[in-house]
N, C-alpha and C positions, 0 to 999 in steps of 0.2 A: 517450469511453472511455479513452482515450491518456491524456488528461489527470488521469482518476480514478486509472489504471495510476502513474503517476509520482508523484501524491501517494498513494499507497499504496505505494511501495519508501521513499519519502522520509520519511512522517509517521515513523512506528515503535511503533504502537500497538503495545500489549503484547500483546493477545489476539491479532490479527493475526498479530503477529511470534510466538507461540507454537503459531499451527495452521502457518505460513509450515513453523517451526522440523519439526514432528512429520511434515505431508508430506511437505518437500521432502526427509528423509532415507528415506522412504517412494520416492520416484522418484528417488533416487540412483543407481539402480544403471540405470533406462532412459535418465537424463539424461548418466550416465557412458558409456554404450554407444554413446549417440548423437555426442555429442563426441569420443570416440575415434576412433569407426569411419567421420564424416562430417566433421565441422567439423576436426579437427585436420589429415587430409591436403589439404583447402581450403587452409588455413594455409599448413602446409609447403611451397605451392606458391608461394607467395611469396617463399621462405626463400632461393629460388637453389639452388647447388650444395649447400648447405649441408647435411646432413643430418640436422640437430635442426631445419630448418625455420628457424624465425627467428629462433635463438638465439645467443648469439657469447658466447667467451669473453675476460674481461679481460686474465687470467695466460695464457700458453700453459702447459699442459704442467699447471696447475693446474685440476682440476673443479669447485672449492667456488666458484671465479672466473666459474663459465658465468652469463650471464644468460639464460635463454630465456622472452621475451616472447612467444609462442606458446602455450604453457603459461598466461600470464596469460590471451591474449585467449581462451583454451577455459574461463579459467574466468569470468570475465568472464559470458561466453555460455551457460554454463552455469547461471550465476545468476540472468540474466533469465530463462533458460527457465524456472525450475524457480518465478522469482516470478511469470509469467505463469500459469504452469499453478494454482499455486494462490488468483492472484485470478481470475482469470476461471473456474475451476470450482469455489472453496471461497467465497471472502470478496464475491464478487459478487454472486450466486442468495441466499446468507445476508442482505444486506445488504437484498434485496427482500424477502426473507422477515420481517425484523425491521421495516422501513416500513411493512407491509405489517400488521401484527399492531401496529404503535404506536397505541397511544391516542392519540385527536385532543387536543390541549393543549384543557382546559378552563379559561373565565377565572373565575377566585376571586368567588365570590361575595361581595359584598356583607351586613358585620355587622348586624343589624336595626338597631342602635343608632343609624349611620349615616343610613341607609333614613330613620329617624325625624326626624332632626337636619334631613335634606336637605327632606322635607316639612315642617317647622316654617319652615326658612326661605325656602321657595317661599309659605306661608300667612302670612310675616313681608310678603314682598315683595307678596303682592298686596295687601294690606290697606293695607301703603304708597302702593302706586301708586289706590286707589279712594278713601285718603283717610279710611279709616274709622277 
């Protein structure tokens, strides 16, 4: 299942990546609450003294300078979640569903004209082999 999970964040089906799209901003705002309110002060605890957690700025004295990796790894995490949540409740169950309703492959049948051709030269070959 790990393995279907990863080649589904990786393939980039369209239809996928279009219910991915329509959900995942559907649970924006539990995935943003959850992050906030859980995964970020985890973070932070990393950060040391620092008070953006695990962010550091280039410039001093300058904002547009701060990098804060923290921020990345919440979103990050917030991406799996949000892709977890919708292959394993949307693109999953759907994918059994569609297996499941496929038509078995049928093999092509055979032109009569064929059929014909092949029994002439089965009634070639035995007539050969009897010598007649």
């Amino acid at each position: 299942m790990v393995r279907e999970f990863r080649d589904f964040v990786l393939r980039g089906n369209v239809i996928e990546l279009a219910t991915a799209l329509v959900i995942g901003l559907a649970f924006q705002a539990l995935i943003q609450s959850f992050v906030d309110n859980l995964i970020n002060p985890i973070v932070a605890v990393f950060g040391g003294q620092n008070i953006d957690g695990l962010a550091f700025t280039l410039v001093d004295g300058n904002e547009a300078s701060t990098i804060d990796l923290g921020a990345i790894i919440s979103a990050i995490i917030a991406f799996l979640i949000t892709a977890a949540v919708v292959f394993f409740v949307f693109v999953k169950p759907l994918n059994r569903v569609a297996a499941r309703f496929a038509a078995a492959p049928q093999e092509p049948s055979t032109p009569d004209d064929v059929v014909l051709l092949r029994e002439i030269r089965d009634l070639l070959r035995d007539r050969r082999d009897t010598g007649v």
